[in-house]
N, C-alpha and C positions, 0 to 999 in steps of 0.2 A: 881739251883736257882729257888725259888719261886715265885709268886706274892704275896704280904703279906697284903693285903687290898681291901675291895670291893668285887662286885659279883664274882671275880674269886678267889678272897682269898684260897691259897694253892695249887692254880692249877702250874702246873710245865713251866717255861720257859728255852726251849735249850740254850745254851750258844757250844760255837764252839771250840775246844780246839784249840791252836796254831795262832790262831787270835794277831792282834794286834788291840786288843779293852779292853778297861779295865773295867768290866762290874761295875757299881754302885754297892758298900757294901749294903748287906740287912738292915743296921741299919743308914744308910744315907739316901736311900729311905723311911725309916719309917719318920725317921727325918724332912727329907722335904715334904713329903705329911702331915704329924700334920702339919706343919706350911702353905703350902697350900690348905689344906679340907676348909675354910669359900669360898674358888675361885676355885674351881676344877668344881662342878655341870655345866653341859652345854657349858662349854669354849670348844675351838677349841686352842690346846697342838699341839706344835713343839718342835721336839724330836732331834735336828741336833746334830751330830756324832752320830748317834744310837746306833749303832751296834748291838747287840740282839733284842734293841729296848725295857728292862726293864722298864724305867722310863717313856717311850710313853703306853706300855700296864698297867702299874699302874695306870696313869692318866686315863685309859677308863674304865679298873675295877672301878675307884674312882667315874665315872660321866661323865668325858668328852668326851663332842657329840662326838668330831674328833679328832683324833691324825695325826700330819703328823711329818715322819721319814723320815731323809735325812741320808743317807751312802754313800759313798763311794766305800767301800769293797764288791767286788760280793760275796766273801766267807760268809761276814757276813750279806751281804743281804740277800743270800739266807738263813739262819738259820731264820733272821728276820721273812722272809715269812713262814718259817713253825710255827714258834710260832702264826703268827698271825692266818691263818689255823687252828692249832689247838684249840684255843680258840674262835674262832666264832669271832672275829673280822673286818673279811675285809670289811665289810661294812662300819665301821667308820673309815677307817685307808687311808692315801693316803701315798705310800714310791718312796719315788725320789731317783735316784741312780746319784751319781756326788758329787761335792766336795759345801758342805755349806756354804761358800761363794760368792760363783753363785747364792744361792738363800735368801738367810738373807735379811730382808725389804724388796721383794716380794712376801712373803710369810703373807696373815693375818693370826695373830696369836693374843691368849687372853696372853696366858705365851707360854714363849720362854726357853727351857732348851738347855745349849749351854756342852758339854762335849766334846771338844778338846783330840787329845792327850796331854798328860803331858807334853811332848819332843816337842812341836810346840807352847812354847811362843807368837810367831807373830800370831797365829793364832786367840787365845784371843785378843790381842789390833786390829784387823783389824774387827773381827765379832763384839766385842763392837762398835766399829768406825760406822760400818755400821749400825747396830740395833738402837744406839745412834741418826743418823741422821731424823729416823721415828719411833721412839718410839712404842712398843708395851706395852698392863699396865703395865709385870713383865717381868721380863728376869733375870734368876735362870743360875748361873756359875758355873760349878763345877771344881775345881782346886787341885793343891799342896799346902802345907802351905808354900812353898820355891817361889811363886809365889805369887809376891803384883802387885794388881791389881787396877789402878787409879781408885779416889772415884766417880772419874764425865766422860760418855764419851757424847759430846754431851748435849739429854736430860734428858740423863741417869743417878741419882745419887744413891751412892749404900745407903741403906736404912740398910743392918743388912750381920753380919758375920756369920754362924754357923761352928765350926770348930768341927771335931771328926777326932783323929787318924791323918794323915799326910794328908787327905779331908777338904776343905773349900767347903761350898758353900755360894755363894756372891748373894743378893739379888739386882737388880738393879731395878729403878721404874723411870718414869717422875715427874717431881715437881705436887703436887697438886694444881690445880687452884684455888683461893679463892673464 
């Protein structure tokens, strides 16, 4: 797996074999970074379920001051760490090792990428629930297309679909104030 955008553009990221982490498809992270390059520049990016922690180090190749990565997995934490290592990143990077839910809405964040496993349904409705309650601007879902995801949680309303291959990702945002 690659980075596909920004100053590290082709530089290589480990992935862990035998993980249970589903790393984001290279053309789903093209997808969603076009659609958030006008908001990437200088935001402070949470990466919860990380694992490689892909979509955290495209956001800082793209711009973003800070990325923070929450895992779980020591196995994949540690992979995490040597990508960030190898790329010159730890200065902009904070990674919390514990389950994302512990930290969801104490965390500031400008965009929040939330990539659950597939297989933990609740997990989605409980991290919206929570995020929903203190709103961050954007908060980016990535899902199954077997998985419908309520339009509203909260101050949360989903704003747009992008679906590719058996991938959705669900944009959710707070109402804009008049």
């Amino acid at each position: 797996m690659r980075v596909i955008g920004g100053e590290l553009r082709s530089r290589r990221i480990k992935t862990a074999a035998g993980l249970l982490t589903r790393p984001t498809p290279d053309r789903l992270r093209e997808a969603l970074f076009n659609v958030l390059a006008p908001r990437i520049a200088g935001c402070t990016f949470l990466d919860a379920y990380a694992g490689s922690g892909a979509v955290g180090i495209e956001a800082l190749s793209r711009g973003a001051a800070q990325a923070v990565f929450i895992e779980k997995s020591r196995s994949a934490l540690r992979v995490l760490e040597e990508n960030l290592s190898s790329l010159g990143l730890r200065s902009r990077a904070r990674v919390i090792c514990g389950n994302a839910l512990n930290f969801l809405g104490r965390i500031q964040a400008d965009i929040v990428f939330l990539d659950p496993p597939y297989d933990l349904e609740q997990e989605y409705e409980r991290a919206l629930r929570l995020l929903g309650a203190t709103p961050p601007a954007l908060v980016i879902v990535q899902h199954s297309v077997r998985l419908k995801l309520e339009e509203r949680y909260g101050a949360l309303q989903c704003k747009r679909r992008l679906v590719q291959g058996d991938n959705v990702l669900s944009f959710y945002e707070p109402p804009v104030a008049d």
